[in-house]
C-alpha positions as CSV (number, residue, x, y, z in Angstrom):
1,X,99.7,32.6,65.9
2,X,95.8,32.3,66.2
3,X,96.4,30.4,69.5
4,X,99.0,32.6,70.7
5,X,96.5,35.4,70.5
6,X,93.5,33.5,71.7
7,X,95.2,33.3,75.3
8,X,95.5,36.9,75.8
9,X,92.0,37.1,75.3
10,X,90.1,38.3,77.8
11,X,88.0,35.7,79.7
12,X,84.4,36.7,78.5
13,X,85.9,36.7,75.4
14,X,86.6,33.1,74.9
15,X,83.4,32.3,76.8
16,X,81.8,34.0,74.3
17,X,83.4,32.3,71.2
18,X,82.6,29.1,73.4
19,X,79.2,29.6,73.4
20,X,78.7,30.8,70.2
21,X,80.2,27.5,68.7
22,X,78.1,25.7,71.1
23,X,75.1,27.2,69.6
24,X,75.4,27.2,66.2
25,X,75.3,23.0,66.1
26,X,72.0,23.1,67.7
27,X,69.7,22.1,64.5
28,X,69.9,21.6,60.8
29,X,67.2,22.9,59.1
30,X,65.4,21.4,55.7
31,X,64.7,17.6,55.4
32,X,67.1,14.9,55.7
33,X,67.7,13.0,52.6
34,X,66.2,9.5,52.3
35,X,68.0,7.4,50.0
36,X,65.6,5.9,47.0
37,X,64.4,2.8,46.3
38,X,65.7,0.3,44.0
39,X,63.9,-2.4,41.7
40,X,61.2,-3.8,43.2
41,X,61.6,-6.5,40.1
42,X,62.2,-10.3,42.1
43,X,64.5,-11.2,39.1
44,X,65.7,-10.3,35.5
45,X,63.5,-11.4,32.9
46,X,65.6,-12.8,30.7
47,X,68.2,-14.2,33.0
48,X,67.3,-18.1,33.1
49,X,69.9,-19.1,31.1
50,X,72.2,-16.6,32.6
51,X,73.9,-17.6,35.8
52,X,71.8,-15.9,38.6
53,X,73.3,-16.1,42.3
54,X,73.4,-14.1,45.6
55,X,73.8,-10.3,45.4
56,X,77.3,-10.3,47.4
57,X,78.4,-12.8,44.5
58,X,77.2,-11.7,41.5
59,X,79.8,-9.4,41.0
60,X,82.2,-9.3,38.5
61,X,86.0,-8.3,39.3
62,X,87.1,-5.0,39.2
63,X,88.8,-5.4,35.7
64,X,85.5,-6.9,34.8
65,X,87.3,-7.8,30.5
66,X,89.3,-10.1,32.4
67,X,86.8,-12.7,32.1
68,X,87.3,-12.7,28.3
69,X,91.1,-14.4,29.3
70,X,92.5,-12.4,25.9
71,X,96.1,-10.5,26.9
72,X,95.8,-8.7,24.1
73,X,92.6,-7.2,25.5
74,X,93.6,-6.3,28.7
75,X,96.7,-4.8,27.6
76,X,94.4,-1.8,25.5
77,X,92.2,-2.0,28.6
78,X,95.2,-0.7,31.0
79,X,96.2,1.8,27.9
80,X,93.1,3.4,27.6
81,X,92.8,4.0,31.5
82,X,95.9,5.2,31.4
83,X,96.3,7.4,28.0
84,X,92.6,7.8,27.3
85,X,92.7,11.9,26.7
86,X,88.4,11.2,28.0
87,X,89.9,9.7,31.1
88,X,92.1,12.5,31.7
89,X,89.3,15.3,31.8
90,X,87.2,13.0,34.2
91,X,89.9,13.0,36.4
92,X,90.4,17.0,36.4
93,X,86.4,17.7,37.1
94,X,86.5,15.1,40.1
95,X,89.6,17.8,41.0
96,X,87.5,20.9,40.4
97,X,84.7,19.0,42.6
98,X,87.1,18.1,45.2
99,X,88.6,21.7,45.5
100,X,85.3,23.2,45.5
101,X,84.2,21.1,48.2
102,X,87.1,22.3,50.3
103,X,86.5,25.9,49.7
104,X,82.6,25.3,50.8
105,X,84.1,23.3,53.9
106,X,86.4,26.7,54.8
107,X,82.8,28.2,55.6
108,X,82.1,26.3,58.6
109,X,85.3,27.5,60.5
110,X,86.2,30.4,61.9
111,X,87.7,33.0,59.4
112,X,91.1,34.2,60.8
113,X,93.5,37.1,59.7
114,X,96.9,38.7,60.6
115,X,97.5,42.1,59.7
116,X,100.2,45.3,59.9
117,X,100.4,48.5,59.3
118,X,102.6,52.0,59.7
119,X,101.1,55.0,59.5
120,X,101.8,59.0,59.3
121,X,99.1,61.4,59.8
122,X,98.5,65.0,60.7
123,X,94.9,65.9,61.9
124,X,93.7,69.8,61.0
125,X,94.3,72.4,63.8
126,X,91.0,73.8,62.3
127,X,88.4,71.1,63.4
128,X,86.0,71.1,65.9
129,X,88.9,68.6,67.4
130,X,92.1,70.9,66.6
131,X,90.1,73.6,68.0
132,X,89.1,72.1,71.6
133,X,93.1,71.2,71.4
134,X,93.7,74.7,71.6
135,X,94.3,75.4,67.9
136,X,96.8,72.7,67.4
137,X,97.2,69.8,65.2
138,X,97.8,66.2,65.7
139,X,100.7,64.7,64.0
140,X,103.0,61.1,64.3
141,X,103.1,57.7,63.2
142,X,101.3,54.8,63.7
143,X,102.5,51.6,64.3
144,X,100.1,48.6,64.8
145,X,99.7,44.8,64.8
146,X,97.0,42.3,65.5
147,X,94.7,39.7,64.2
148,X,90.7,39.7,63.3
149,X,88.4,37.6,63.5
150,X,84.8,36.8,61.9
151,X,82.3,33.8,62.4
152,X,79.0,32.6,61.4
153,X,77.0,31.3,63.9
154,X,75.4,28.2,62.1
155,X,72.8,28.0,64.6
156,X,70.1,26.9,61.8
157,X,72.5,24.6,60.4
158,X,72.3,26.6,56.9
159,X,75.6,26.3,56.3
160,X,75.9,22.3,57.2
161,X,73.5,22.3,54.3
162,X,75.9,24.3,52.0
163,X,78.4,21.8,53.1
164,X,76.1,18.6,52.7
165,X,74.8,19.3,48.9
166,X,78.7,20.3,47.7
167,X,80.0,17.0,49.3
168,X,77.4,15.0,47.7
169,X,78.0,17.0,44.1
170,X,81.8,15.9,45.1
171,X,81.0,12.0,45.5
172,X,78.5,12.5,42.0
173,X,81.9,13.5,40.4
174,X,83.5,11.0,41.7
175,X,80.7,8.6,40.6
176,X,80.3,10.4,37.3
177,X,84.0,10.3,36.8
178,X,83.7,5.9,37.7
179,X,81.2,6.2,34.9
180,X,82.8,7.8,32.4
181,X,85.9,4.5,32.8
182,X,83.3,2.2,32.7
183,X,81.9,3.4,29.5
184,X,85.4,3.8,28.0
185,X,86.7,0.4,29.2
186,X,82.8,-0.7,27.3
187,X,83.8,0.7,23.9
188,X,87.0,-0.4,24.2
189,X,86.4,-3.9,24.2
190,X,83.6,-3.4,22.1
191,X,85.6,-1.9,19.3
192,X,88.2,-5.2,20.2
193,X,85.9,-8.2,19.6
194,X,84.4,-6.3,16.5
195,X,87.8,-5.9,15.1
196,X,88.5,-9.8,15.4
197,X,85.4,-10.4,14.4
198,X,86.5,-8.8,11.0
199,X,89.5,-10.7,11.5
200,X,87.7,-13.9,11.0
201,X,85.7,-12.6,8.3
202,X,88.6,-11.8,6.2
203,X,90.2,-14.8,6.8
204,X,86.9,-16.6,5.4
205,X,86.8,-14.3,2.1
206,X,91.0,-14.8,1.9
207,X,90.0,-18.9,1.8
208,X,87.3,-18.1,-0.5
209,X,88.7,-16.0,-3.2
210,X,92.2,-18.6,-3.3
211,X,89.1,-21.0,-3.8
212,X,87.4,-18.9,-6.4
213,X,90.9,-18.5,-8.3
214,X,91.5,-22.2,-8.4
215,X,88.0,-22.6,-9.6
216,X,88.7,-19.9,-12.6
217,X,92.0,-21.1,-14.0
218,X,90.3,-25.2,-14.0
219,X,87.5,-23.4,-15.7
220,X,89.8,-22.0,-18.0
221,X,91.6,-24.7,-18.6
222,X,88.8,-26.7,-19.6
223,X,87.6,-24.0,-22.3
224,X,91.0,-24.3,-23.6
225,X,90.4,-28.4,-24.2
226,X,87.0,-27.9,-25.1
227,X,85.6,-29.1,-22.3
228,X,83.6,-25.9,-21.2
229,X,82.1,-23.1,-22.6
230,X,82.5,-19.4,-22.1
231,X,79.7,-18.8,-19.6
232,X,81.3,-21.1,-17.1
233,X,84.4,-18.9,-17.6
234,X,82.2,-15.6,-17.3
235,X,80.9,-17.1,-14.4
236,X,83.6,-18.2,-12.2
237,X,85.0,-14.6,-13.3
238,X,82.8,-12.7,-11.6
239,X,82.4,-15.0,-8.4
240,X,86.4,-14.8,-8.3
241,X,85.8,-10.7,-8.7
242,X,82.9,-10.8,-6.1
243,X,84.7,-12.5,-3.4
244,X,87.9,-10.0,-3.8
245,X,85.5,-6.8,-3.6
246,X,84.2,-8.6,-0.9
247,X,87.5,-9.0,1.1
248,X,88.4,-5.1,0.0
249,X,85.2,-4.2,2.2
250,X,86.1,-6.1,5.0
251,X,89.5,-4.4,5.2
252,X,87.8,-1.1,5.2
253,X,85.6,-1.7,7.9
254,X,88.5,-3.5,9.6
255,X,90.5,-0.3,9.1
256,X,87.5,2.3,10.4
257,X,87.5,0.0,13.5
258,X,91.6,-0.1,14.1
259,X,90.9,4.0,13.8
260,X,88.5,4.0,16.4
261,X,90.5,1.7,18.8
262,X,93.4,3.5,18.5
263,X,91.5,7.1,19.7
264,X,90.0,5.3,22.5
265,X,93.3,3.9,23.7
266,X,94.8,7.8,23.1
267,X,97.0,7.3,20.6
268,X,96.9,8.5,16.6
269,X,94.7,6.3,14.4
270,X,97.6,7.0,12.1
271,X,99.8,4.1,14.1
272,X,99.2,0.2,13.5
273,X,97.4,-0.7,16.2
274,X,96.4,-4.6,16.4
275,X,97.9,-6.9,13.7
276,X,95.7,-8.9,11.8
277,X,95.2,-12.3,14.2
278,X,97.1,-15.3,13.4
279,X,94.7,-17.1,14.7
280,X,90.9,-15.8,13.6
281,X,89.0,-18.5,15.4
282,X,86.2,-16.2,17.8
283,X,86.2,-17.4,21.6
284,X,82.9,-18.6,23.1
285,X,81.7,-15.8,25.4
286,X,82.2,-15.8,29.0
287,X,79.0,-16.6,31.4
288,X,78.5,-13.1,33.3
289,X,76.8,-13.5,36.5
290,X,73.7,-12.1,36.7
291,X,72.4,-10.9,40.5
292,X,69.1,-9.1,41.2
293,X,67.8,-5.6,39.6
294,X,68.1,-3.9,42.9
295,X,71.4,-4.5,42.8
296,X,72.2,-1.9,39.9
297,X,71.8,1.0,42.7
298,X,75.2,-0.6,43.6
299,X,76.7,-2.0,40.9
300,X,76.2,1.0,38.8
301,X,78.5,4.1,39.0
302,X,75.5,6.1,37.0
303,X,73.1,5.7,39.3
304,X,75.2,6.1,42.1
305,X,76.0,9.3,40.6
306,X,72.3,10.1,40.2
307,X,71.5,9.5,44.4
308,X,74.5,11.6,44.9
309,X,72.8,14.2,42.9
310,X,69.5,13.8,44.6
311,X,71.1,14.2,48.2
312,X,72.4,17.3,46.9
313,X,69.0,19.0,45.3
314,X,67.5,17.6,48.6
315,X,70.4,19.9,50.6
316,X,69.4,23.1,48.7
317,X,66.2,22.7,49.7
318,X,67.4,23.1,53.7
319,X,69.8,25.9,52.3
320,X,66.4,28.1,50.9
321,X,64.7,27.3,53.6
322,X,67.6,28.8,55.7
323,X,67.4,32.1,54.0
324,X,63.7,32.5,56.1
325,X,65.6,32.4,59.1
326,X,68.3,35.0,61.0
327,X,71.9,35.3,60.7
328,X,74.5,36.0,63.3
329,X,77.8,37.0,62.9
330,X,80.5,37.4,65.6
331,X,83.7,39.4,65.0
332,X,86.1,39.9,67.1
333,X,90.1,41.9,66.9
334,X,92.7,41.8,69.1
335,X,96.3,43.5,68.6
336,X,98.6,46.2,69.5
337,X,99.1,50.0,68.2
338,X,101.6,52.1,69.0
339,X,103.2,55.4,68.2
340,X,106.6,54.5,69.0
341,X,107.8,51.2,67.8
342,X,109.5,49.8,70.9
343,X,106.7,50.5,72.7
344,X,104.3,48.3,70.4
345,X,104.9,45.1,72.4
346,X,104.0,46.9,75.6
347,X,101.0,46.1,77.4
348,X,99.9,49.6,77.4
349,X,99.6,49.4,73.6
350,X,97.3,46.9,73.7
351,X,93.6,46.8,72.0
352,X,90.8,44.2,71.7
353,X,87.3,44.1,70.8
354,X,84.5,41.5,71.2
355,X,82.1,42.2,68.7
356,X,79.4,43.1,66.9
357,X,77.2,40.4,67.4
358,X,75.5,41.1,63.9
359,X,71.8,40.3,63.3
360,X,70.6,39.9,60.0
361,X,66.8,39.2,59.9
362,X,64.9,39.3,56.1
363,X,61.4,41.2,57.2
364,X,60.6,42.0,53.7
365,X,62.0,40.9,49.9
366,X,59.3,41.2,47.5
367,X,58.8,37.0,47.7
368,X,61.9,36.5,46.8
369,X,63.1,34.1,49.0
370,X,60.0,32.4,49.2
371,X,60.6,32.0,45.1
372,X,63.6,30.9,45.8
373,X,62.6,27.6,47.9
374,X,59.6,26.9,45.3
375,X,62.6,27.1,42.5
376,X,64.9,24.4,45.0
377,X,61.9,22.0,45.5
378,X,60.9,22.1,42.2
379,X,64.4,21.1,41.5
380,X,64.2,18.4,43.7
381,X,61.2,16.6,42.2
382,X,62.7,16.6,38.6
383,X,66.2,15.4,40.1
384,X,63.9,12.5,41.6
385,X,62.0,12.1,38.2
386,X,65.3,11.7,36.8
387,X,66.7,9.1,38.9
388,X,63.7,7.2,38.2
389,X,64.3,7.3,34.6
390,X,67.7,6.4,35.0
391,X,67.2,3.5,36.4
392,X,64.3,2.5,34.6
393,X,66.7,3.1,31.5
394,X,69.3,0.6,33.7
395,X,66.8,-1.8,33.7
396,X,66.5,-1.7,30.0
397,X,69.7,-1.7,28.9
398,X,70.7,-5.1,31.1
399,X,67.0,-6.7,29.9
400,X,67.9,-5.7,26.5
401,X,71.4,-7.7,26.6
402,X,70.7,-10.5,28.6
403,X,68.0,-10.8,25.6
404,X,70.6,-10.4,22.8
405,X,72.7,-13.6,24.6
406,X,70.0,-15.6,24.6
407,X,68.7,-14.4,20.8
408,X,72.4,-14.8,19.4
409,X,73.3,-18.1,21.2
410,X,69.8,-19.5,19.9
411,X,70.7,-18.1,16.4
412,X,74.5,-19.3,16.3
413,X,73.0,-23.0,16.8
414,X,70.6,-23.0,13.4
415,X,73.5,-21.3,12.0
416,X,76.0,-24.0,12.4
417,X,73.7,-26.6,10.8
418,X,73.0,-23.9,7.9
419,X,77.1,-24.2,7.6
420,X,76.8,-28.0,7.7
421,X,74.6,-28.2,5.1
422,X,75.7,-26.0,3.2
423,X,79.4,-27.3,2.7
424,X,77.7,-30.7,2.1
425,X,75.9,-29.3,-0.9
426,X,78.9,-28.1,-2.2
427,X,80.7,-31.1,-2.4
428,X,77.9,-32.1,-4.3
429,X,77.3,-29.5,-6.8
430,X,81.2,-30.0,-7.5
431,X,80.9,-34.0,-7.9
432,X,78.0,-33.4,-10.1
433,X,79.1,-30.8,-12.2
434,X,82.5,-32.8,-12.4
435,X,80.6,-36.0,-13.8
436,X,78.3,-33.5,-16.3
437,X,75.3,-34.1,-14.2
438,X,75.0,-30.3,-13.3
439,X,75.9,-27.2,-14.8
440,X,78.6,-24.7,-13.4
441,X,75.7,-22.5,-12.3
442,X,75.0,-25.4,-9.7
443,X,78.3,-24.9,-8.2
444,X,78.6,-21.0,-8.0
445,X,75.3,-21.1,-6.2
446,X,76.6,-23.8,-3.7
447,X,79.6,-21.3,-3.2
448,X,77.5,-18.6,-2.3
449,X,75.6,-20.5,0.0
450,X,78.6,-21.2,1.7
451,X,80.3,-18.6,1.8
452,X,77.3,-16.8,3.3
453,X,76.9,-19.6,5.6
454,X,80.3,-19.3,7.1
455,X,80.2,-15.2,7.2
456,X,77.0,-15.3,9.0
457,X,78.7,-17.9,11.8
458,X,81.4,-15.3,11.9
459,X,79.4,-12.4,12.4
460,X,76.9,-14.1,15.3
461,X,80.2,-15.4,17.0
462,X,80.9,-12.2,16.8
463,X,77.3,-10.5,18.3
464,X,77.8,-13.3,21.0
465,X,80.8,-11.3,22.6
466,X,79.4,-8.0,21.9
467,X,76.3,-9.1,23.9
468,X,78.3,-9.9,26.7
469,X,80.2,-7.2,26.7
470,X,76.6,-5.5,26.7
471,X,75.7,-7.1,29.7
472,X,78.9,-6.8,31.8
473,X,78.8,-2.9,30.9
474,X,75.3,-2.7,31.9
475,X,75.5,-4.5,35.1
476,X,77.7,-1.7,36.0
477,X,81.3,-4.1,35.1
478,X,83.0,-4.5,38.6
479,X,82.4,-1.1,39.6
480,X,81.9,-0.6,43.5
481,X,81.7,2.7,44.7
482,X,84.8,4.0,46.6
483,X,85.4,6.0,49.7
484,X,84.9,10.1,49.0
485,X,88.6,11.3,48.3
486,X,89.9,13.2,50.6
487,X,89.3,17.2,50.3
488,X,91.8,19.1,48.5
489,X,93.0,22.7,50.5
């Protein structure tokens, strides 16, 4: 209807309007934003033994837990993504940014309304009006249509800036939102790898304590010939007791884990989640490629999030700074009115105005727009202080977990010739207590020994995967930042 109406404007009219949209994208006042810096680091620190290559390889894919090859894993992966009641909300306030950033958008066009109206009146035949009239009154009705206009002439470009900081607080939700998955898809295969790292515990301690039984009834056995004393009994009593409390533990902990799985993935800790593993042998962790530190600007949705956030602060600062300059405002209306209603389409009835061209110029405000800028640049420089802690925080978290794979792989290596030796001595505190070399005290110690032996193993195995996990999450997975949805109106 807008256009309909725009062609019976009068010529100077539209030449007007032309004009004043011509204007208004002269400049753009406040500084353009100037993205930051990344690492300066040439390489990670503790990378050597980590697969370094080119930046535009070291990537991992986009379902970055693929790499662990474990079905099971992915399948709570896709749940979580899908169900996670976490995911959900960061997918509304990327919605709440996305609307907002339409409705800061609606500022830089023109704003357009239709109205209607009927109308009765009857002015006083005792005015200053009735009485040039001769004494009489006006009465009838009113009939009128039309359509208004209003439009800020953005000459300054004060409202691009609006515009500019609310699209970059849109692509930090979106970023924020990225981050939010990658944490979730973190803990979620965090929580897995611990769980069948219990897995493998309690399959050790189930071994164990059928091993600790056996050794308590041939104990008991040979008290009943004669052949032992009650100590020995005692003993391989409490070691059978020890190793059951042991395996009771284990299934608490493996139990707190499940719980925590299963709120991660969305659904009630109160429903089995995993079954206990057939198979309880631990994977070797993947290799995780490793590229430079200035690629976590990149790789990371966090600190993408964070530039987003600085491009913003850096867009209220041209928005204060607009507040120094004037404002103009055009309005225009165009319509009909009449008092008869078959005469309202008539050109007789018809009405326009072009105008006022409003001027609003701040002389005087007690400082407070100058306040007001100080308060925006001040915001600014801590929004740039705390992208520089973010990423120096990035920096530590990958230098900390490329440092656990190396530490753990280094300690699972001493740790499987602790095993071997200690199964060896076993078999020899058995032989020799058999032949009445040794006492039984020999053999319980040996069974400690190994059992701690093989627990440890279990646990580092365990450690290894976390630590990758670790790393993958803080290389930023195989997050890459999307294209800015498109605006919701």
């Amino acid at each position: 209807m807008f256009d309909s109406l725009a062609k019976n404007l009068p010529r100077r009219a539209a030449l007007a309007m032309a004009a004043a949209v011509l204007v208004s994208g002269c400049s753009t006042i406040g500084p353009d934003f100037v993205a930051p810096k990344g690492a300066q680091e040439p390489a990670f620190r503790h990378a050597s033994e980590a697969p370094v290559v080119a930046n535009d390889m070291a990537r991992l894919p986009a379902n970055w837990w693929t790499v662990f090859n474990d079905a099971t894993l992915s399948e709570l992966e896709a749940r979580a993504l899908r169900d996670s009641p976490g995911a959900k909300a960061a997918g509304q306030r990327l919605l709440q940014a996305q609307a907002q950033l339409g409705v800061v958008r609606a500022g830089q066009a023109p704003n357009v309304s239709v109205n209607a109206g009927v109308s009765n009146s009857r002015t006083s035949a005792e005015t200053a009006q009735g009485l040039a009239l001769g004494g009489r009154s006006i009465e009838g009705n009113n009939y009128s249509v039309g359509a208004s206009l209003s439009y800020e002439l953005d000459i300054w470009g004060r409202v691009r800036r609006i515009v500019e900081a609310a699209d970059a607080q849109a692509l930090a939700a979106q970023d924020d939102r990225d981050a939010v998955l990658l944490m979730l898809t973190g803990q979620v295969a965090q929580s897995y790898w611990q769980l069948r790292g219990l897995d493998a515990e309690q399959a050790i301690l189930v071994d164990a304590l059928a091993a600790r039984r056996e050794a308590q009834e041939l104990i008991e056995a040979r008290f009943n010939a004669g052949l032992s004393n009650e100590l020995d009994v005692s003993r391989a009593r409490i070691e059978r007791a020890n190793a059951e409390a042991d395996l009771h533990e284990v299934q608490r902990q493996r139990n707190a884990v499940e719980h925590a799985l299963a709120a991660l993935v969305g659904v009630s800790p109160s429903t089995p989640l995993v079954a206990s593993a057939a198979k309880t042998a631990l994977p070797l962790p993947p290799a995780i490629p490793v590229g430079l530190p200035a690629s976590l600007l990149s790789q990371r949705p966090d600190l993408a999030a964070s530039v987003a956030n600085l491009k913003a602060a850096n867009a209220q600062v041209g928005v204060a700074e607009g507040m120094f300059y004037p404002s103009l405002t055009l309005t225009g209306n165009f319509g009909y009115a009449s008092e008869s209603l078959r005469d309202l389409a008539g050109g007789s009835a018809r009405q326009f105005s072009v105008g006022p061209l409003a001027l609003s110029l701040p002389v005087f405000d007690g400082g407070r727009n100058r306040a007001n800028l100080a308060l925006y640049k001040a915001r600014y420089e801590e929004a740039v202080a705390n992208h520089e802690n973010r990423l120096l925080t990035a920096l530590r978290e990958v230098e900390d977990a490329l440092s656990d794979v190396q530490g753990r792989q280094k300690q699972g290596d001493v740790q499987a010739q602790a095993q071997e030796a200690a199964a060896r001595a076993l078999l020899v505190a058995q032989a020799r207590y058999e032949r009445g070399v040794s006492t039984y005290l020999d053999v319980i110690d040996a069974q400690r020994s190994t059992l701690a032996a093989d627990r440890a193993a279990a646990q580092i195995r365990t450690q290894r995967l976390l630590a990758s996990v670790a790393v993958a999450r803080a290389l930023g997975g195989g997050w890459e930042q999307a294209p800015a949805l498109a605006t919701v109106r």
